[in-house]
C-alpha positions as MATLAB code, in Angstrom:
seq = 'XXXXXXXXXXXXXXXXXXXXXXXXXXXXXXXXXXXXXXXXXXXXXXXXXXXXXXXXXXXXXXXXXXXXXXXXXXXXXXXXXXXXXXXXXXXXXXXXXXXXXXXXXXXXXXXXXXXXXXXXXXXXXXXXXXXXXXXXXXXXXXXXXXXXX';
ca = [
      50.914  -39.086   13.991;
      50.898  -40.245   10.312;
      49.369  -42.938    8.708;
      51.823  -45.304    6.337;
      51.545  -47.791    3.937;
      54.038  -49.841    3.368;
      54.384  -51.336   -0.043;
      56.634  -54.297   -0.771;
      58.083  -55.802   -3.833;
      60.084  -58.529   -2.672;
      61.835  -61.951   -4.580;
      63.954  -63.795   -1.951;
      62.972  -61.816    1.009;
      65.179  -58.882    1.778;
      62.811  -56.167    1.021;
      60.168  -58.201    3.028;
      62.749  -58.131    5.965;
      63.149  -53.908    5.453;
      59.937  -53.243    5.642;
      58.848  -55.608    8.418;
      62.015  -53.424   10.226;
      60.493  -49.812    8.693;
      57.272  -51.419   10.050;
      58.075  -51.456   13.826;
      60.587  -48.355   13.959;
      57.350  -46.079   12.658;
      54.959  -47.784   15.215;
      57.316  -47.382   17.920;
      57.219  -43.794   17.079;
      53.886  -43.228   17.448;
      52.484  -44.176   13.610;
      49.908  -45.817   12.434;
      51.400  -48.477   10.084;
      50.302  -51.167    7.570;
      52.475  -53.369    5.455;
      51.379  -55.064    2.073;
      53.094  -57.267    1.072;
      50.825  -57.845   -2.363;
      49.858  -54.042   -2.424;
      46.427  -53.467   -4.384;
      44.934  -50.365   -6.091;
      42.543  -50.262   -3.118;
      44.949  -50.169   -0.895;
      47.091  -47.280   -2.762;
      44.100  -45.617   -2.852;
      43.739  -44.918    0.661;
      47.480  -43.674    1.615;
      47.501  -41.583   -1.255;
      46.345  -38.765    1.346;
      48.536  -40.072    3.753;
      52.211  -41.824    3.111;
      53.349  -44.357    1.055;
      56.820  -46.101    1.784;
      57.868  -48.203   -1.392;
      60.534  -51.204   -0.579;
      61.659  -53.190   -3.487;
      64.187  -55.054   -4.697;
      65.173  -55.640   -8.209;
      65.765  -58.399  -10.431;
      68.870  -58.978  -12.851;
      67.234  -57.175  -15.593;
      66.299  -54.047  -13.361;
      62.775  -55.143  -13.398;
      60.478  -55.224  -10.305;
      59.455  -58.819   -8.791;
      56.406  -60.136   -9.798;
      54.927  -59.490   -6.357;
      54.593  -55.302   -6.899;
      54.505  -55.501  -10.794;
      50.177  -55.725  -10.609;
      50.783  -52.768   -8.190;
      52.753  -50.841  -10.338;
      51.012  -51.295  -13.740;
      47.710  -50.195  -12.172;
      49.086  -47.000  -10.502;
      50.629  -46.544  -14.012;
      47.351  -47.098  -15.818;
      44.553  -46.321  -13.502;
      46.243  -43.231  -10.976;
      47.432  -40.568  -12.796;
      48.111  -37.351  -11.258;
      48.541  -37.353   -7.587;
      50.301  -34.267   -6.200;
      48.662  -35.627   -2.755;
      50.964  -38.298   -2.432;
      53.717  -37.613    0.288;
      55.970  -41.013   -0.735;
      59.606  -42.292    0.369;
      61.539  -45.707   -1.532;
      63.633  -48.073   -0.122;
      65.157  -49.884   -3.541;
      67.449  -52.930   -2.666;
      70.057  -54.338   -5.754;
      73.388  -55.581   -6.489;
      75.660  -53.395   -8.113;
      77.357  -56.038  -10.045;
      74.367  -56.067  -12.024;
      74.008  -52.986  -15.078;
      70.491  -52.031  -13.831;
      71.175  -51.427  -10.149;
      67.836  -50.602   -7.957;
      66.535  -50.059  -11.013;
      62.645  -51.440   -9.805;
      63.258  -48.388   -6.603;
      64.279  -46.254   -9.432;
      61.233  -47.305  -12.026;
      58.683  -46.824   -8.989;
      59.919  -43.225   -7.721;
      60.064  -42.502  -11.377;
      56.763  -42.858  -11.935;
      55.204  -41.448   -8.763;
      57.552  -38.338   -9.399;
      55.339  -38.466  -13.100;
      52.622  -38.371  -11.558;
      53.258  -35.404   -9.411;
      53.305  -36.928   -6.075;
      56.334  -35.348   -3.756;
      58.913  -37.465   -2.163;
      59.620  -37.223    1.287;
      63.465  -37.441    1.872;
      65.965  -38.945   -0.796;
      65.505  -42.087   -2.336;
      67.391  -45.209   -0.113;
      69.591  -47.302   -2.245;
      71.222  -50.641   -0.887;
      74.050  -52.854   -2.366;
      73.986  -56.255   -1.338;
      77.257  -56.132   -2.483;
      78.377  -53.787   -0.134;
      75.902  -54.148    3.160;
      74.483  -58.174    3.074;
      72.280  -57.149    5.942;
      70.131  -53.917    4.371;
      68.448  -53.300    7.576;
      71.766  -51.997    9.198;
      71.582  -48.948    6.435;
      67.822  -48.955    6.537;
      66.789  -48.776   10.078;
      68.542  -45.314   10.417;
      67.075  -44.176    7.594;
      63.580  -45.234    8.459;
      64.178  -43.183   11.608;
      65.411  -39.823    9.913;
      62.517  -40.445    7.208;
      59.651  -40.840   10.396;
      61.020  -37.540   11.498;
      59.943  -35.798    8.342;
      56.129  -36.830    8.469;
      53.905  -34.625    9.693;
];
């Protein structure tokens, strides 16, 4: 089975709650699974020749919370090109905001720069529309798990 890591970029605790979710529906299916919750460049290091799974919310400017920004500046500035990668994003935001999921968006943005391949389409959740995300994520975790090799 594959290894995961799962990356989380979370401000009140949603995404934190996702990925905890994504966490036990890919052990229960045979993965092997870690979940950072302050993701370093080490650690991104080592599932770049595995999988990544990106969870993140967004704040009201469309920014990600502080808790993945280190993350993503030193992927930006230190990473490069990584066709390796085999990725998937779960982006969480509130479509009464103009920026919606725009930190899921800014992440698979710049993975998809840096040549890495998503795995599956990108997940987006409203809050405005599902105020518990793990009812749309947990089937979507499932179908992703599926697609690993």
């Amino acid at each position: 089975m594959a290894q995961v890591g799962i990356f989380v970029g979370t401000v009140y605790g949603n995404a934190l709650m996702v990925a905890e979710e994504a966490e036990a529906i890919l052990t229960k299916q045979g993965h092997q699974v870690k979940l950072f919750e302050e993701g370093t460049l080490e650690a991104w290091q080592y599932y770049r020749s595995h999988y990544a799974l990106v969870i993140t919310s967004t704040t009201g400017q469309g920014n990600l919370p502080d808790s993945i920004v280190p993350l993503f500046e030193a992927i930006r500035e230190h990473v490069g090109y990584q066709p390796e990668l085999r990725y998937g994003v779960i982006a969480l935001g509130d479509s009464s905001y103009d920026h919606f999921c725009g930190g899921g968006r800014a992440f698979d943005a710049l993975l998809q720069e840096q040549g890495a391949t998503r795995i599956g389409e990108r997940l987006e959740i409203d809050a405005i529309e599902q105020p518990e995300p793990e009812v749309v994520s947990g089937p979507w975790v499932q179908q992703w798990s599926t697609l690993l090799g």
